[in-house]
N, C-alpha and C positions, 0 to 999 in steps of 0.2 A: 619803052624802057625808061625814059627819061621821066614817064608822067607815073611810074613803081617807084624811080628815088624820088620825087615830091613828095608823093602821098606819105613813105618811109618818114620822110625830115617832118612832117607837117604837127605829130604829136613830139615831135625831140627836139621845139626850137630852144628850150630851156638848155637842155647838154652842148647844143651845139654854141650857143653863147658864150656858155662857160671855157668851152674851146678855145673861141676863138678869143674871148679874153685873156685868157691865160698864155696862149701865144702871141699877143701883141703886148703885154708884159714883159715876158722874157725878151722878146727882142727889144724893147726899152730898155731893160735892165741891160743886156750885152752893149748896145750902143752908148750905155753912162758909162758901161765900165771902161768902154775903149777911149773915149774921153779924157776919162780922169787917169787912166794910165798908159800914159803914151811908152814909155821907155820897157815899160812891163809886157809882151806883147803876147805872153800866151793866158795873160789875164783875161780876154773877153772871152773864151772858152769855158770860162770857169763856170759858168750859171746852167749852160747846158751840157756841161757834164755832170754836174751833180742831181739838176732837173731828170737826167735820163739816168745816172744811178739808182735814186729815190723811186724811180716808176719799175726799174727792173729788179730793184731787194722788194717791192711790192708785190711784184710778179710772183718771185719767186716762194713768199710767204703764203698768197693764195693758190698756190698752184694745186695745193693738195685737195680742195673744195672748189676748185675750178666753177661748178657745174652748177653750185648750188645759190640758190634763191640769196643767200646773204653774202654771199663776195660781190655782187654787183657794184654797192659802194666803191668797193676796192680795187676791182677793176678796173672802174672808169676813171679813180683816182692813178691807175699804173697808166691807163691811155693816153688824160691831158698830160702828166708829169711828160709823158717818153716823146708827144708831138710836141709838146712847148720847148721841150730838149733840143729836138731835133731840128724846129723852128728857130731856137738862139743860136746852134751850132754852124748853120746854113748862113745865118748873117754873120755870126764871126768870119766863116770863111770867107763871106763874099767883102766883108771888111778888110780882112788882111790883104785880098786880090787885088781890091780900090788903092791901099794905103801902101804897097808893097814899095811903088816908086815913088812915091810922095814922101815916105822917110825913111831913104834909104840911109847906107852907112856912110860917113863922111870920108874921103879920097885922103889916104897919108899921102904927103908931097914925099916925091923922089929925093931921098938924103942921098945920093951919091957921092965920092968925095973925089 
């Protein structure tokens, strides 16, 4: 089984590149934006949700020629959009999980009178 997905990857090392560039980008991209906005916290969110909007209005437009020989473009363009989405969405999370108790919210002192 393992030596049918080689031989599969062996003519697709070009798509599968593109892949994974495109996923270690968005997670760049998430990790600057959390960065540069600390106080803003559902900023680093922002790249893959629109990464995975972008792949799924593409979905949606070829969905009607699915099948045929020229949406291939298009689809593989719906595929890296919606994993590099979902690749930035996964590091936002696991960034807000990291960062949750490192900045949290500052203690009101006890005004009692």
């Amino acid at each position: 089984m393992l030596n049918q997905i080689i031989e599969s990857m062996e003519g697709n090392t070009e798509f599968i590149a593109i892949l994974l560039i495109a996923s270690v980008v968005a997670i760049v991209v998430t990790f600057v934006i959390n960065l540069t906005t600390k106080s803003f916290k559902f900023a680093k969110y922002i790249p893959g949700l629109l990464l995975v909007l972008a792949g799924v209005v593409t979905l949606i437009t070829v969905l009607d020629s699915i099948f045929l020989r020229e949406s291939l473009s298009q689809l593989f363009f719906c595929l890296v959009t919606i994993t590099a989405g979902l690749c930035s969405l996964l590091t936002a999370l696991a960034i807000g999980i990291y960062n949750k108790d490192r900045y949290g919210k500052p203690r009101v002192k006890d005004q009692r009178v």
